[in-house]
C-alpha positions in Angstrom: 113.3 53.2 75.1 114.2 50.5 78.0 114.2 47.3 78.5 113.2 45.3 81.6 114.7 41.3 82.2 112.9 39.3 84.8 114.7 36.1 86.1 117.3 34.5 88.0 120.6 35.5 89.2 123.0 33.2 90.1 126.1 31.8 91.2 127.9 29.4 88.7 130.6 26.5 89.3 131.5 25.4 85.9 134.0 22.7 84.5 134.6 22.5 81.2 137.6 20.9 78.9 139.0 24.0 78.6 139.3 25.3 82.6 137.0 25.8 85.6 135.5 28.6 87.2 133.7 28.8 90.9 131.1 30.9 91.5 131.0 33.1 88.9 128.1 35.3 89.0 125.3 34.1 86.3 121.6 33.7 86.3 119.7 34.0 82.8 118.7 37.4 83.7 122.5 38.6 84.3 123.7 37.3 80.6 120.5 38.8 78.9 120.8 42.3 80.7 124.6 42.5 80.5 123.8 41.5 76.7 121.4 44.0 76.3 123.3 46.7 78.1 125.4 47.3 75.0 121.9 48.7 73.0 120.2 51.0 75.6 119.1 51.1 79.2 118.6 48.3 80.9 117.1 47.2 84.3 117.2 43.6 85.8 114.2 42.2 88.2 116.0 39.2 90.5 115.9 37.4 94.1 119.1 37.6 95.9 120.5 36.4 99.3 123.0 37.2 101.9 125.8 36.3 99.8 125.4 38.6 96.8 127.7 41.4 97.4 128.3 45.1 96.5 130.8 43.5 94.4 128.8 41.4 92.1 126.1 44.8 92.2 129.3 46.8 90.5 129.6 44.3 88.0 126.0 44.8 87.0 125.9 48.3 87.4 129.4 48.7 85.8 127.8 46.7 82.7 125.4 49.4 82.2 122.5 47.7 84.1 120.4 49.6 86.5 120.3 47.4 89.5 117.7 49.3 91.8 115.2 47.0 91.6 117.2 43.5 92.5 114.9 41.9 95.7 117.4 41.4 98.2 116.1 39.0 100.7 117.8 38.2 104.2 118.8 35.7 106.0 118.8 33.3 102.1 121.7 32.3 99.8 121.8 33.1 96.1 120.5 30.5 93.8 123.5 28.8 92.3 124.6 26.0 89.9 127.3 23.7 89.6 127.6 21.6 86.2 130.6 20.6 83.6 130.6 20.2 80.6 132.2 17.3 78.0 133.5 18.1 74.6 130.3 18.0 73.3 129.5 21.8 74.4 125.6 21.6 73.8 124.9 19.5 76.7 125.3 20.6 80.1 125.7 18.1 82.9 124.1 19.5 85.8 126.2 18.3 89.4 124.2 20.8 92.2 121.2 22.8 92.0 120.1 24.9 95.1 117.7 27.4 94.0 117.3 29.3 97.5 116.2 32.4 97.2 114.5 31.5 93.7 112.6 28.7 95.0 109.0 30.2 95.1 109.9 33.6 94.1 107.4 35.7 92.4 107.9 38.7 90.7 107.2 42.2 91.6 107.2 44.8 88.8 107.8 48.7 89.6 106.0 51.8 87.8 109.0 52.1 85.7 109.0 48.7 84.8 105.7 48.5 83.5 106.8 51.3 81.5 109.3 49.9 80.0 109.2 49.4 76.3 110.2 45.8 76.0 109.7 43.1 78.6 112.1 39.7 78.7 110.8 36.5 80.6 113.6 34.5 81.3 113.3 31.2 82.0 111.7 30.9 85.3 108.0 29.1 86.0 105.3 29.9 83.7 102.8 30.8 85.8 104.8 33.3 86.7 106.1 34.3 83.2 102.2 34.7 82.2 101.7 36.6 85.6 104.3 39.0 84.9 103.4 39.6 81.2 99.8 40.6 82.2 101.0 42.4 85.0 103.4 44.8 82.6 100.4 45.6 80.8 100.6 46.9 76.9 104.2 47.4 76.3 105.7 47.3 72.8 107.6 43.7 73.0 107.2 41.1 75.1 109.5 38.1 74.6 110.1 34.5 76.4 112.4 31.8 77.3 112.3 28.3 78.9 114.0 25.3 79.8 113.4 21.8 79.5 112.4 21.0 82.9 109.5 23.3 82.5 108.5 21.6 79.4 108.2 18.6 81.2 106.6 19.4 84.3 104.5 22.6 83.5 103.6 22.0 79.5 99.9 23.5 79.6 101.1 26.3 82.0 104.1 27.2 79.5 101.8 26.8 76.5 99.3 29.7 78.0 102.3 31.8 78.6 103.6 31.5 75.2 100.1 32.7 73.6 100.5 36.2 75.5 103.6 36.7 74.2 105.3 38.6 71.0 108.7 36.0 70.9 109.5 33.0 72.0 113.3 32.2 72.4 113.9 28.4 72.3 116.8 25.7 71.5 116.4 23.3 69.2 115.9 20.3 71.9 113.3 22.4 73.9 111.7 22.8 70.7 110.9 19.5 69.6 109.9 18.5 73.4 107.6 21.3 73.8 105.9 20.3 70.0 106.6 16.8 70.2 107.9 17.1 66.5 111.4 16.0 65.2 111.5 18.7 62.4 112.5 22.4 63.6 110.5 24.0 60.6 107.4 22.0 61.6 108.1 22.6 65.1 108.5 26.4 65.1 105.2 26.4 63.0 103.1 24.6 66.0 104.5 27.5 68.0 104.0 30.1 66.1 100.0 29.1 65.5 99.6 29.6 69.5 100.1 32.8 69.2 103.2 34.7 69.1 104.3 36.7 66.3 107.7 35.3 65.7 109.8 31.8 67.0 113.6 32.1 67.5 115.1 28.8 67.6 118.7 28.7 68.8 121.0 26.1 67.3 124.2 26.4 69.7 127.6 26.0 67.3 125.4 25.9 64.1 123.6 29.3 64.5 119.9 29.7 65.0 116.3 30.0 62.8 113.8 32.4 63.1 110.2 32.0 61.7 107.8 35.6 61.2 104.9 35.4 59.4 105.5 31.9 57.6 108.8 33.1 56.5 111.6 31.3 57.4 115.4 33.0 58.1 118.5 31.3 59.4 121.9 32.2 60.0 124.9 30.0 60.7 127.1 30.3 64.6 130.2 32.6 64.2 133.2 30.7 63.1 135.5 30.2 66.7 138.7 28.3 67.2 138.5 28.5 71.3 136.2 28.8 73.5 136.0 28.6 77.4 132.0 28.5 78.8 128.8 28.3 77.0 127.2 28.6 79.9 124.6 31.8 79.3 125.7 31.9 75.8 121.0 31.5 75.2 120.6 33.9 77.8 123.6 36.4 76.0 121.9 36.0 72.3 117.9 36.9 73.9 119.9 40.1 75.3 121.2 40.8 72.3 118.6 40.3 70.1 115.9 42.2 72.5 118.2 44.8 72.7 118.3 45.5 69.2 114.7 45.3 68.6 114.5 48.0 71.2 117.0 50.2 69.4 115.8 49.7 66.2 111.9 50.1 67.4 109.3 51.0 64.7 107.3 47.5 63.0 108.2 43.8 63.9 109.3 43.6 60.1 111.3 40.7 58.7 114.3 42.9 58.0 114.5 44.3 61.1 114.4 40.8 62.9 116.9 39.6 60.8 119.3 42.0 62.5 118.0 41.4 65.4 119.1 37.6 65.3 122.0 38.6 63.5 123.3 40.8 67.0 122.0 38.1 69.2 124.4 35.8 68.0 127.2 38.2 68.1 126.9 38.7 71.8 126.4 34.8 72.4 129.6 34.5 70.2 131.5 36.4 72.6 129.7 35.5 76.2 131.6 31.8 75.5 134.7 33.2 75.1 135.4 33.4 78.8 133.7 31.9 82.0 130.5 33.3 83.3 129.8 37.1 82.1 133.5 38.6 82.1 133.8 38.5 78.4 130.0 40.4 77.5 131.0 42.6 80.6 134.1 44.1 78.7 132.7 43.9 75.1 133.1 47.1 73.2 131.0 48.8 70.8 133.7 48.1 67.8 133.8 44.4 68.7 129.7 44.0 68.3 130.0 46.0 65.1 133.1 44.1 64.1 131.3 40.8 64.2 127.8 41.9 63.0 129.7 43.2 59.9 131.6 39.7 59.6 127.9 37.6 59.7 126.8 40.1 56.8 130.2 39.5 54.5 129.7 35.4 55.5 126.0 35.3 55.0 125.6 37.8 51.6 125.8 36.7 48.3 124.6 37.5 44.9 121.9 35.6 43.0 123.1 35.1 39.4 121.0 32.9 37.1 122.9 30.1 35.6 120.3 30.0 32.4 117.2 32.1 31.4 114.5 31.3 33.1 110.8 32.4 32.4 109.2 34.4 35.7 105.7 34.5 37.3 103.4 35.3 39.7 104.8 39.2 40.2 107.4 40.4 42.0 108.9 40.9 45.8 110.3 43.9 46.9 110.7 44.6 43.2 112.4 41.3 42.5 110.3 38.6 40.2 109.9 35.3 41.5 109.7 31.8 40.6 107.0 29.9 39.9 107.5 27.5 42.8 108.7 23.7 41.2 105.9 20.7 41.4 106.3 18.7 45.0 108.9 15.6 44.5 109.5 12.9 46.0 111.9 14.3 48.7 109.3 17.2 49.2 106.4 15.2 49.7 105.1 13.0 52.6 106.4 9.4 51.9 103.7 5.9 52.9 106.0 2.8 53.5 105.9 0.6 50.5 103.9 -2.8 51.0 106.0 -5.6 51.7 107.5 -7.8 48.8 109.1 -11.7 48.6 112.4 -9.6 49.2 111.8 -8.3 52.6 110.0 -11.4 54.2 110.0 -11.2 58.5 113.4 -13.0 59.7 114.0 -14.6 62.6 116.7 -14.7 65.2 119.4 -17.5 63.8 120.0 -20.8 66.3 123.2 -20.9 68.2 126.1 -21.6 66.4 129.3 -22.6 68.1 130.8 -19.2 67.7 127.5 -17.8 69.5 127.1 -20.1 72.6 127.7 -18.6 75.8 131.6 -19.1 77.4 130.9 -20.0 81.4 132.9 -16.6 83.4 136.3 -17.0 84.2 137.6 -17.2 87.2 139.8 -15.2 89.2 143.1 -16.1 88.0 144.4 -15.4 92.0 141.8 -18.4 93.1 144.0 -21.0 93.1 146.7 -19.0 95.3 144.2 -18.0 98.2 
């Protein structure tokens, strides 16, 4: 039982309305390992330079990840990242990217990384995502992540990667890029048919959907008053989420994902509640079962009929079902209706006094120079 993360490790200079932070140690691969330290054992696979420490190798280890096989390469920096963020949280505005040490890195797995039981491809390129994946071999889980600049420069390359894989792990914006379809349902469908076995869409604030098997699950973001950095917040819910499928091994079964997503957003919930890792570093094991048990008392509810109503076409898990309701007209495609005498073409209107360009002022110092 182990779980093996492949990706970047980073410095991050963040701004956000709430405070600042400069280099903070970050990297999709530190948020999901960190994350997925709190389920089992853990090991990260990174570049590093110079300037990554014994320091920032304590906080790893101290998080419960084994850090013996970060590549340490001399005489390079670190990749890092400087961005802020407005009050509209979902959108990071990148300032500085060097990628250093990153830039044309390709990963090396060891024996007892193949071995591990579940494999996480963070976002990194896709040719070496697939690479990696075939070089790991037949382990029980392999799971994916990307970014948009990868879906815009390396589509086919990411698609091919995405068929040799078990989950893909995407936000909603990457989602509709990558599928070049507006709805997330429809969307996650396209993905799913290339291959994987189940699509995790992440939905920020709002909470995230996951489609298995043509059945569809969602869950709403945890309820939070404050928060300081959603930086890695994606990268804390794939630890999360991987790390309870590890734990809870066995089938890929709808139940089982359902917790999964369910812990994923617990550790995203608390990763933004302090720049960079510091917050999932700390976490207890109370707090993650304090929250998971919150999402099931906010998400449970009983189904009680309002009328009699007759059932068909058997039963569910012991439950009968509906027969499903005819298509209607805000379930069904829609044609545009054919024009009538009541929406004629228009044209733009002439110029009307009120509408004429004014000639531009002058300055009101040009009669004094």
């Amino acid at each position: 039982m182990s779980v093996t993360v492949v990706g970047s490790i980073a410095f991050d200079s963040v701004t956000t309305p709430f405070g600042s932070a400069e280099r903070e140690l970050g990297g999709s691969a530190v948020y999901a390992a960190l994350a997925a330290a709190h389920f089992g054992p853990v090991r990260i696979v990174g570049p590093v330079g110079d300037d990554f420490g014994p320091e920032h190798r304590d906080v790893l280890a101290g998080g419960g990840v084994d850090v013996s096989e970060i590549e340490h390469v001399a005489r390079t920096k670190t990749f890092s990242w400087r961005g802020r963020y407005e009050f509209d949280l979902s959108v990071a505005h990148t300032e500085e990217t060097a990628l250093n040490v990153f830039d044309g890195w390709r990963p090396r797995l060891s024996e007892e990384a193949r071995a591990s039981d579940v494999l996480f491809l963070a976002a990194m390129d896709p040719e070496s995502q697939a690479a990696v994946r075939a070089d790991w071999g037949e382990g029980r889980l392999c799971a994916l992540d990307t970014i948009a600049y990868w879906i815009e420069h390396e589509r086919d390359a990411l698609v091919d990667a995405i068929s040799r894989v078990d989950v893909v792990l995407l936000n909603d914006q990457e989602a509709r890029a990558l599928t070049r379809t507006p709805m997330l349902l429809g969307a996650a469908r396209e993905i799913a048919s290339w291959g994987p076995r189940a699509v995790v869409i992440k939905l920020g604030e709002y909470g995230c959907a996951l489609l298995h098997e043509d059945r569809y699950f969602s869950l709403p973001g945890y309820p939070l008053e404050r928060i300081a950095d959603p930086t890695g917040a994606g990268d804390a819910y794939a630890g999360g989420f991987l790390g309870y499928l590890d734990l809870a091994r066995g089938e890929l079964t709808a139940e089982v994902l359902r917790r999964a997503v369910t812990y994923g957003s617990v550790l995203a919930s608390y990763c933004v509640e302090d720049f960079g890792a510091r917050r999932i570093v700390g976490l207890t094991d109370h707090e993650v079962q304090y929250r998971a048990a919150d999402f099931k008392n906010m998400t449970h509810f009983e189904h009680v009929p309002t009328r009699t109503r007759p059932r068909e076409g058997g039963a569910q898990d012991g439950v009968p079902r509906l027969e499903r309701p005819p298509s209607t007209p805000s379930t069904r495609g829609h044609e545009a209706p054919p024009r009538t005498a009541g929406t004629p073409e228009y044209g733009s209107p002439p110029r009307t006094p009120g509408t004429e360009s004014l000639p531009r002022p002058g300055s009101p110092l040009a009669d004094d120079r």
